[in-house]
C-alpha positions in Angstrom: -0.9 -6.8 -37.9 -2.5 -3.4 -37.8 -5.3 -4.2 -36.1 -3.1 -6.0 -33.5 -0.9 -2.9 -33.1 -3.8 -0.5 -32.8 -5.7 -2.2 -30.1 -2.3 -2.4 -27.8 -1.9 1.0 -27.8 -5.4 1.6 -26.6 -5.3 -0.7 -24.0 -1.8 0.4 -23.0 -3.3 4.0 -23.2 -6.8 2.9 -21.1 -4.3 0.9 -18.4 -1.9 3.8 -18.0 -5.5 6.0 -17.5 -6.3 3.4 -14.9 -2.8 3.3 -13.3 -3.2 7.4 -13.2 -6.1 7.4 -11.5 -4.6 5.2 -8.7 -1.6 7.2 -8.0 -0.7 8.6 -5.1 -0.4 12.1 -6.2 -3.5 13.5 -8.2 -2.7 17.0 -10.0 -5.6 19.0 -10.2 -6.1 21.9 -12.1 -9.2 24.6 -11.6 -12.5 24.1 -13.4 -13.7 27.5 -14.6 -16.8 26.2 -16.4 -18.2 25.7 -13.1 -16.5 28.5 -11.3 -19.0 31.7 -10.0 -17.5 34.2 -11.9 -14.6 32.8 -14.2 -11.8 34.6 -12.5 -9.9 32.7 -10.4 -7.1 30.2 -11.5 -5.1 27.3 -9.6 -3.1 24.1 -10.4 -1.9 21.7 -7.2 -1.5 18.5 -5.8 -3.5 16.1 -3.8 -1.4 13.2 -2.0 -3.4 11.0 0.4 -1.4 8.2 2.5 -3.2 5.5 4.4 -1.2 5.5 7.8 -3.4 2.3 8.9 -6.4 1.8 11.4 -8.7 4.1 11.2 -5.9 7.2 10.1 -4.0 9.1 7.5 -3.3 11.9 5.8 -4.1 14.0 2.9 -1.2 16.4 1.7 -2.5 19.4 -0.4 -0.5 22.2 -2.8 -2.6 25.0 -4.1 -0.3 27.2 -6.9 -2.5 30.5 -7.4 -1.8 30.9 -11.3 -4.4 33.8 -12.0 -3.8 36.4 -14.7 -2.0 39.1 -12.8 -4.4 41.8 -14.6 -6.9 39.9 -12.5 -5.3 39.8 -9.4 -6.7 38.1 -6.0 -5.8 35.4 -3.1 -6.5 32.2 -2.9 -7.9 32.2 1.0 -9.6 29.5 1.3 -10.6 25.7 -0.1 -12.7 22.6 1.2 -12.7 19.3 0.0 -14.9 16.1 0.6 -14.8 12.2 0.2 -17.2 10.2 -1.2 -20.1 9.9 1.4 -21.2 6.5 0.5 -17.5 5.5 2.4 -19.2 7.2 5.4 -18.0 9.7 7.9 -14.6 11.1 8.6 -13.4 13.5 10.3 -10.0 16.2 9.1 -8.0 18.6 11.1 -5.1 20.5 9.7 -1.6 19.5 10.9 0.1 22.1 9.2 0.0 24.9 7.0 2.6 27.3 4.7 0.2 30.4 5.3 -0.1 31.3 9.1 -3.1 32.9 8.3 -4.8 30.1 6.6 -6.1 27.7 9.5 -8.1 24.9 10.0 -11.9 25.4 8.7 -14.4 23.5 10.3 -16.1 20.1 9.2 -19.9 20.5 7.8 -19.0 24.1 6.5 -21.0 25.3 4.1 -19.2 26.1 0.6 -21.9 28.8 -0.8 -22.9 28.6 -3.8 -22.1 25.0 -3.7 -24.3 21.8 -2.4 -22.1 21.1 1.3 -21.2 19.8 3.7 -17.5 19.4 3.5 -15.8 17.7 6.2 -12.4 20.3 6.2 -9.8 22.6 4.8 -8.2 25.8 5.0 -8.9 29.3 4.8 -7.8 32.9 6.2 -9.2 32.5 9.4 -10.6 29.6 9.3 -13.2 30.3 7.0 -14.6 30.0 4.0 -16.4 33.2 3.0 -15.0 35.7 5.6 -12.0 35.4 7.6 -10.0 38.2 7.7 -7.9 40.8 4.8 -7.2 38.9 1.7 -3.9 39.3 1.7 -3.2 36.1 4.4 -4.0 34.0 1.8 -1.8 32.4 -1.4 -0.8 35.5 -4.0 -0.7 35.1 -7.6 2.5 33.1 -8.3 2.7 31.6 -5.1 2.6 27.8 -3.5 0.7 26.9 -0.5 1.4 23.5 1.4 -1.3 21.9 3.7 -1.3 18.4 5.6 -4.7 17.1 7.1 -5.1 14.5 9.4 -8.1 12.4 8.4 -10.2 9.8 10.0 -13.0 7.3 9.9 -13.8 3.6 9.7 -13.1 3.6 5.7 -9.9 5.6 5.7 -8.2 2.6 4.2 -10.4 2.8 1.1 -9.6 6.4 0.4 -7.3 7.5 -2.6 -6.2 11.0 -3.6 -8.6 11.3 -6.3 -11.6 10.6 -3.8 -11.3 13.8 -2.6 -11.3 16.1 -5.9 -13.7 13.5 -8.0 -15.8 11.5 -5.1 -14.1 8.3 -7.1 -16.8 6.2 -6.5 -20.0 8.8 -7.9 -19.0 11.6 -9.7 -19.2 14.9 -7.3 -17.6 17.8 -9.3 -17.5 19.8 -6.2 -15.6 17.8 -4.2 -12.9 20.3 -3.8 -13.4 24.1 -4.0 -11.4 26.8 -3.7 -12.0 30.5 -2.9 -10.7 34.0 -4.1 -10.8 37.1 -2.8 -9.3 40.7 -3.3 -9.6 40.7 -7.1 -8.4 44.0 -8.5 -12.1 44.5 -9.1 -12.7 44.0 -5.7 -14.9 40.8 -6.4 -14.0 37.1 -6.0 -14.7 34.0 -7.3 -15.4 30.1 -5.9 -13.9 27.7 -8.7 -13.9 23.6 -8.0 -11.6 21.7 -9.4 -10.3 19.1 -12.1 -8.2 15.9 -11.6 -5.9 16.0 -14.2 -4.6 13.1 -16.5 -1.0 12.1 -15.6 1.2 13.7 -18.8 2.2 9.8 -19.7 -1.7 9.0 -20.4 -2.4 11.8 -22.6 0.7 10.8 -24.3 -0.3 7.4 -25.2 -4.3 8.4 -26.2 -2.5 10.6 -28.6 -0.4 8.2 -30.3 -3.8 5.4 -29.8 -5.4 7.8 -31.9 -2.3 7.8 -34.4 -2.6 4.2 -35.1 -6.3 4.1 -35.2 -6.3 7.0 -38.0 -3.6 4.8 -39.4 -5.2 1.8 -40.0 -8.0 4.0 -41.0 -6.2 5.4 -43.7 -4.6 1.7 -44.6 -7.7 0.1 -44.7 -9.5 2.5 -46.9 -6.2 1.7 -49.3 
């Protein structure tokens, strides 16, 4: 009976993972282990709908939650999809920051590996662009809508673009900083993160495996 109880909640927890991961809305979070200089911090939202044919959209929030001792903008990000779907194409529809506009496709996201195929950024740009201060403040929320298209768009999800969902690409989406009270910046990529009711039941899967652990050793 133990046994029975402790492999449902793993498979409930690995199936809620796999539901998660299939969501339309994928929070991400920033990844400072990979980030230039380990300054800059975001969470957000990436939405993507398939609007049919060859179209659809990708809806983007970008919360700047660095340390306020730290300071800086967010002023720009990029983002990719996984290039063995092939090519696509992105303009932005809309943007929260006027400032922020559309950055070209095939940009180059220095340090990183590129291409990307579009984003945002003060003045369209990635590493330039413009006075920092366009861009998302500490404590803010940015909103951005892309229109995206190609022959696969139909096999795109929301985490395509921050994990490359088919091979790993842990630069899929970047974002930049600028304007940092030390007058540096920083380039961090980012994280999907687990939906909240996933990381709930791994926890209580490892309950009941420590459980029957304990009950077998008994």
């Amino acid at each position: 009976m133990v046994c029975s109880r402790t492999v449902t909640l793993s498979s409930l927890a690995a199936a809620c993972i796999a539901s998660a991961s299939g969501a339309a809305v994928v929070p991400i979070t920033s990844n400072t282990a990979l980030s230039t200089e380990g300054l800059g911090a975001f969470m957000g939202t990436l939405n993507y709908t398939y609007l049919g044919g060859t179209s659809g959209q990708l809806d983007v929030t970008l919360t700047n939650t660095t340390d306020a001792s730290i300071g800086g903008y967010i002023t720009a990000f990029m983002f990719r999809p996984p290039p063995e779907l092939g090519a696509f194409g992105c303009s932005l529809s809309s943007s929260d920051f006027a400032a922020m506009t559309n950055v070209p496709a095939g940009s180059s996201g220095s340090p990183f590996t590129g291409p990307w195929i579009g984003g945002a950024g003060t003045g369209g740009s990635w590493l330039a662009g413009g006075a920092p201060g366009g861009g998302i403040g500490i404590g803010q929320t940015g909103s951005f809508s892309f229109a995206i298209s190609g022959a696969n768009a139909s096999l795109l999800s929301s985490d395509a673009f921050v994990s490359g969902s088919l091979v790993s690409d842990p630069y899929a989406f970047i974002v930049r900083f600028r304007g940092m009270n030390n007058g540096g910046s920083d380039k961090v990529p980012a994280n999907e993160l687990p939906a909240p009711g996933a990381v709930a039941l791994l926890a209580m899967a490892g309950l009941g495996n420590g459980r029957a652990r304990r009950r077998e050793r008994a």
